[in-house]
C-alpha positions in Angstrom: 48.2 154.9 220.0 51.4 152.9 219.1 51.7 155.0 215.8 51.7 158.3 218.0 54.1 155.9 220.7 56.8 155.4 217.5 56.4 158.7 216.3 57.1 160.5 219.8 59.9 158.1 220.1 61.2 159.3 216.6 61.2 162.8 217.0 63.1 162.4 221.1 65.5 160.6 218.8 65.7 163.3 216.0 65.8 165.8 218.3 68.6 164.0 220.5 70.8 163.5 217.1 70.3 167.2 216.6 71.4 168.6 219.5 74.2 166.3 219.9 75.4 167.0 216.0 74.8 171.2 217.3 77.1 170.2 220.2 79.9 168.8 218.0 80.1 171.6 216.1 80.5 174.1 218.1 83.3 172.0 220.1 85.0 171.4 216.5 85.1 175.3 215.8 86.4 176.2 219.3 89.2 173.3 219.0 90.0 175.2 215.5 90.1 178.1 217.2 92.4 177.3 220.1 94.7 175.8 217.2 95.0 178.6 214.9 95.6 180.8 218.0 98.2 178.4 219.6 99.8 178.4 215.8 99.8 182.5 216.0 101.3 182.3 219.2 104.3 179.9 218.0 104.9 182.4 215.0 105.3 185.3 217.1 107.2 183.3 219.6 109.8 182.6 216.7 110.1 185.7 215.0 111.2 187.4 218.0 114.5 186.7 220.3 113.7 184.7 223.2 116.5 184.8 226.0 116.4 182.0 228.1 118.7 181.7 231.4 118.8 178.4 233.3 119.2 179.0 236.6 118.8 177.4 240.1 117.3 180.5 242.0 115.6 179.2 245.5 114.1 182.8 246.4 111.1 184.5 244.9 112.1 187.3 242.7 111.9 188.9 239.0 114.8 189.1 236.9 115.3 191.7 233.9 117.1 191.8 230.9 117.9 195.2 229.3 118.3 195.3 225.3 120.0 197.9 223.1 119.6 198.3 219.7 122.1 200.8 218.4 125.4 199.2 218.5 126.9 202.3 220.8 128.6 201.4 224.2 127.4 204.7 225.5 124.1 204.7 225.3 123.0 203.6 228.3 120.2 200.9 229.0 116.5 202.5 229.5 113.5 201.0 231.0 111.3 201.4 228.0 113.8 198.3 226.3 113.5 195.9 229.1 111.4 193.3 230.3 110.8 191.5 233.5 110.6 187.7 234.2 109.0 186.7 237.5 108.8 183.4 238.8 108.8 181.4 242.1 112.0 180.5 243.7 112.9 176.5 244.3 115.7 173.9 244.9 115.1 173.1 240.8 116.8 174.6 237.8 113.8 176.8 236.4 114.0 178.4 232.9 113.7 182.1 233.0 112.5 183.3 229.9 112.1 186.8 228.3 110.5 187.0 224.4 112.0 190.2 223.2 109.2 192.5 221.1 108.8 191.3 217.5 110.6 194.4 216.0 113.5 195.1 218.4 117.2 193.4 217.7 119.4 193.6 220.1 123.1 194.5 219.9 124.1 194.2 223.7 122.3 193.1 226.7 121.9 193.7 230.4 121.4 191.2 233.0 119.6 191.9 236.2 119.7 189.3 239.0 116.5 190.2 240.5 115.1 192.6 243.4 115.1 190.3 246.4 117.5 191.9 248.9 117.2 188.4 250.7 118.4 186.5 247.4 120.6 183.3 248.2 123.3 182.4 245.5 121.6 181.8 242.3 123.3 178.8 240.4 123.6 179.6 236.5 123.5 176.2 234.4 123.0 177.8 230.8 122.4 180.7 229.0 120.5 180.2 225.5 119.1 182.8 222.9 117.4 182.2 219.9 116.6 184.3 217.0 114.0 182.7 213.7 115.9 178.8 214.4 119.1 179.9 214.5 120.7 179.9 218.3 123.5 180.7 220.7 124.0 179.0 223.7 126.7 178.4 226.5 127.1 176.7 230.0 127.5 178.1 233.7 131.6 178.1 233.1 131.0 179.5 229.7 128.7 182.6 231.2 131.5 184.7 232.3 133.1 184.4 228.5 130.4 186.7 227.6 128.9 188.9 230.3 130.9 190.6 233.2 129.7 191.5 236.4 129.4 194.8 238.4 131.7 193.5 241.1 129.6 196.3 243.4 126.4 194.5 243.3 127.5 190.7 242.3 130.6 188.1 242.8 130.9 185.4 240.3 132.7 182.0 240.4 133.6 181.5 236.3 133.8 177.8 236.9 130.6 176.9 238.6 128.4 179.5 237.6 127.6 180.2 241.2 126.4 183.9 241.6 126.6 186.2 244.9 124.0 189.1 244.8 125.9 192.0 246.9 123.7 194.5 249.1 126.0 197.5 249.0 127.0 199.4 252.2 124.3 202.3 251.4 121.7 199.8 250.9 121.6 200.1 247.2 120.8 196.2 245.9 121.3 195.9 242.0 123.4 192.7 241.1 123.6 193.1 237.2 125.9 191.6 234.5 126.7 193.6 230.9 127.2 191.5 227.7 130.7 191.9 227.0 131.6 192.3 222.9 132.0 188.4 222.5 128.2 188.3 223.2 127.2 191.1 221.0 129.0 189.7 218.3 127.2 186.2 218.8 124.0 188.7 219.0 124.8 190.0 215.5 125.1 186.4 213.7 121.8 185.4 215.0 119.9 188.8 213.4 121.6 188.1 210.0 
């Protein structure tokens, strides 16, 4: 009886050690998995333009950049080269962050201060882009140096940064900034 006893007790333990060793693997390969896919995702990140705007926005509301890629002032900015950047609004500078598709290069941008008709002034602290670890970046007084406003839809004040979004008198609500050549240029270093 104590020989069955001992053997009983050696094959609970056996089998213990064997599920436990099962369990380990499969937590090692899903740890390698969440790695190799957190080290794809830091790749693509990298090898695209990321714009980031720093910004103290207290409102709810999605911003948009617009990108062009042909070095013409003319052509004008299309949906199907922009992206959006929601986020909530608070009393905190937030980074607002758009990853521009792997392939696209932008030569000029388009800034769009959101949709929220009830928008309060939106405080710009920094502007940043960043192309394969090269980057540009400049403060809220250095913002106006490269993008101007539509004075219809927005009012800046070049020294603090401080934005006014501008409901027009036929309702239409579109407070947007254009990269002004000084940016573009910067633009061009960081894709050579």
């Amino acid at each position: 009886i104590c020989k069955k006893t001992n053997n009983i007790k050696k094959m609970k333990t056996i089998k213990t050690l064997l599920i436990l060793a099962f369990a380990l693997t499969i937590s090692s390969c899903k740890n390698d998995e969440k790695t190799t896919t957190e080290s794809s995702n830091e790749v693509e990140v990298k090898s695209t333009f990321k714009i980031t705007l720093n910004a103290i926005v207290k409102k709810d509301d999605s911003f948009q950049i617009y990108y062009r890629e042909d070095n013409n002032a003319e052509s004008p900015f299309t949906e199907d080269q922009s992206l959006y950047s929601g986020f909530k609004g608070s009393d905190a500078s937030q980074d607002i962050v758009f990853n521009l598709p792997e392939d696209a290069i932008p030569t000029s941008l388009r800034f769009d201060f959101g949709t929220n008709k009830d928008q309060s002034e939106i405080v710009i602290n920094s502007f940043k882009v960043e192309y394969l670890g090269k980057k540009f970046e400049t403060n809220s007084s250095g913002f106006s140096n490269y993008f101007r406003p539509d004075e219809a839809f927005v009012k800046i004040d070049k020294q603090t940064g401080r934005v006014t979004p501008i409901t027009a008198k036929d309702g239409n609500y579109d407070p947007m900034f254009y990269s002004m050549e000084s940016l573009d240029v910067e633009l061009m270093k960081l894709s050579k």
